[in-house]
C-alpha positions in Angstrom: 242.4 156.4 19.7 240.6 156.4 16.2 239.2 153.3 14.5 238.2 152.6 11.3 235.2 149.5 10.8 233.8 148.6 7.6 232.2 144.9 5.9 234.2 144.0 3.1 234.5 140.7 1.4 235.7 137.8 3.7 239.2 137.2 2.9 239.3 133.9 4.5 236.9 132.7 1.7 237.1 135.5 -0.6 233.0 136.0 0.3 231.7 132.5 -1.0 230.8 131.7 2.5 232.2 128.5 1.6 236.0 126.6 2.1 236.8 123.7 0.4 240.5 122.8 0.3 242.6 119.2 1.6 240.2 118.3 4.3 237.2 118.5 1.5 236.4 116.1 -1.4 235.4 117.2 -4.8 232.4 119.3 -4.4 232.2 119.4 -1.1 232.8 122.6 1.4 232.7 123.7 4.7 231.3 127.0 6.5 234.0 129.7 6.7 235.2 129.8 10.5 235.9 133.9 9.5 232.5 135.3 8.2 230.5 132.3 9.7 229.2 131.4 5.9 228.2 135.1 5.2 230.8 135.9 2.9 231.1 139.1 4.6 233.8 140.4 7.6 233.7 143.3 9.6 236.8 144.8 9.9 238.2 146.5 12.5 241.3 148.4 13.2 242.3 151.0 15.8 245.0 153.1 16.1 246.5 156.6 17.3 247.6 158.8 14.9 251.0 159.5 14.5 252.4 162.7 16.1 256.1 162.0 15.8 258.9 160.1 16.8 258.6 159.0 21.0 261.8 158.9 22.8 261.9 155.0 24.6 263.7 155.6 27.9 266.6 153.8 29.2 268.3 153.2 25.5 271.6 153.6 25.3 272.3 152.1 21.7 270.9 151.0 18.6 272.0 148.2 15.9 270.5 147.5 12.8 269.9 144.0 13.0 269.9 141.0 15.7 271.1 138.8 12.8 269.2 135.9 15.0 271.7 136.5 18.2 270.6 138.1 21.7 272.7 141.5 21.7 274.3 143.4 24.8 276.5 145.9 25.7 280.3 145.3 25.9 282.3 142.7 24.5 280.2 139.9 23.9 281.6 136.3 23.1 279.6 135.0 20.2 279.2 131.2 18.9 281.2 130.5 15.4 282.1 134.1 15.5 284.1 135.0 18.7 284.3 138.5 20.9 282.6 141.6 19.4 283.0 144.5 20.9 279.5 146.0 21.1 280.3 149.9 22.0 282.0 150.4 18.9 279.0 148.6 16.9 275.8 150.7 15.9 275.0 154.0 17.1 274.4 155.7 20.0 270.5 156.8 20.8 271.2 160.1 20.0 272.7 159.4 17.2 269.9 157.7 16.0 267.6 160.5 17.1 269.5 162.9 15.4 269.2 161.2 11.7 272.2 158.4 11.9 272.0 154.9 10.6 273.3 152.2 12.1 275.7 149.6 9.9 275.1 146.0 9.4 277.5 144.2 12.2 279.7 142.6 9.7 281.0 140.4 11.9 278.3 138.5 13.2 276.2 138.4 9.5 276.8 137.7 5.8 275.0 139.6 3.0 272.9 137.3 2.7 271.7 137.3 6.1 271.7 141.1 7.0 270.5 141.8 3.6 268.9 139.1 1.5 267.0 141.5 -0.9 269.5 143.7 -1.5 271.6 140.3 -2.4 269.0 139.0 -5.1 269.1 142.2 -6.9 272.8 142.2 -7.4 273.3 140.6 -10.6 275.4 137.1 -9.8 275.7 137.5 -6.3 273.4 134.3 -5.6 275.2 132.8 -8.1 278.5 132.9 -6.6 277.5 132.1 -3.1 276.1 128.9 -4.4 279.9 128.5 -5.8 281.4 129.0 -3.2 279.6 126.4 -0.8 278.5 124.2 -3.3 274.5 125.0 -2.8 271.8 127.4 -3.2 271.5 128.1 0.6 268.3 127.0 0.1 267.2 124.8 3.2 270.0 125.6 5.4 271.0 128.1 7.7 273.4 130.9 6.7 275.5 130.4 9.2 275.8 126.4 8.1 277.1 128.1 4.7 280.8 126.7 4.2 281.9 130.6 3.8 280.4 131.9 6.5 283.8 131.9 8.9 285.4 133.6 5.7 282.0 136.1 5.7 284.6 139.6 5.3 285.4 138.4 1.8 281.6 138.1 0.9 280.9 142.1 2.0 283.8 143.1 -0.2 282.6 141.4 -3.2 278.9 142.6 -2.0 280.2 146.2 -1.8 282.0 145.9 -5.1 279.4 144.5 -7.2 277.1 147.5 -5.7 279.6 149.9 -6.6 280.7 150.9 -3.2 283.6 149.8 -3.6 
C-alpha cells in the first residue's frame, strides 16, 4: 500500500484558522474543528496501485444502473412498473469482462433518471418533459412524473433528438 502525506492549506477554512458563518455575528469567528486554528491540514491518503481489472467471485450478471430499486435475478415484480425479466436485462459477467456494456433497463427508468446529464445537453429535452407533466421535475421524484408509466415514449424521443434514432 503506498501513501501520499503532505500540509496544504486547510480546506475547511481555506487556512485562516478561522470560521465564521450562521452560528457567528459580524466579526466574530470560531477555531476551525479541521486544522485546530492552524490554517494548515495534513493530508493523507493511501492506496494500492492499480494492476488491472480483479475478477469479484460469485457474479453472475451486471446492469448498468439500480435506478433506486433492489435488483435480482429472474423475473422480478416491480412497483409502478410490473414483472421484468432480469436474465434478458444487462450482461453477463463475462460479457462485461470481455469489453460489453450493459443498457439502461428501459423499463424500470426514464431518461431522466438513467441519464440526467446526457438529458440536459439535449437541446429541448427538459423542456418538453416539463410539458408533458406540467413541471420542471424539480422537487419531485421521477417516478412521481405524470409520464413516467408512458416512460417508452420518452427513450424514443431521447434516442431521436441524439440522433440514434
Amino acid at each position: 500500500m503506498k501513501k501520499i502525506e503532505m500540509v496544504i492549506e486547510c480546506p475547511a477554512c481555506e487556512g485562516s484558522g478561522v470560521y465564521n458563518g450562521i452560528g457567528e455575528g459580524d466579526g466574530l469567528a470560531v477555531i476551525c474543528y479541521k486544522c485546530n486554528g492552524s490554517g494548515a491540514y495534513k493530508y493523507h491518503y493511501s492506496y494500492n496501485e492499480f494492476t488491472g481489472r480483479k475478477i469479484k467471485e460469485g457474479i453472475l450478471r451486471v446492469y448498468k444502473q439500480g435506478y433506486g430499486y433492489k435488483l435480482g435475478l429472474g423475473t422480478i415484480n416491480f412497483d409502478m412498473v410490473g414483472e421484468v425479466d432480469m436474465t434478458s436485462e444487462g450482461v453477463s459477467y463475462q460479457e462485461f469482462l470481455d469489453g460489453k456494456e450493459p443498457e439502461h433497463i428501459k423499463k424500470l427508468a426514464c431518461p431522466m433518471l438513467a441519464d440526467q446529464g446526457a438529458c440536459h445537453s439535449i437541446k429541448g429535452f427538459i423542456d418538453e418533459c416539463g410539458r408533458l407533466h406540467g413541471s420542471m421535475l424539480l422537487g419531485i421524484r421521477l417516478t412521481q412524473c405524470n409520464y413516467y408509466p408512458r416512460k417508452a415514449k420518452c427513450w424514443k424521443r431521447f434516442k431521436k433528438l441524439k440522433g440514434e434514432e
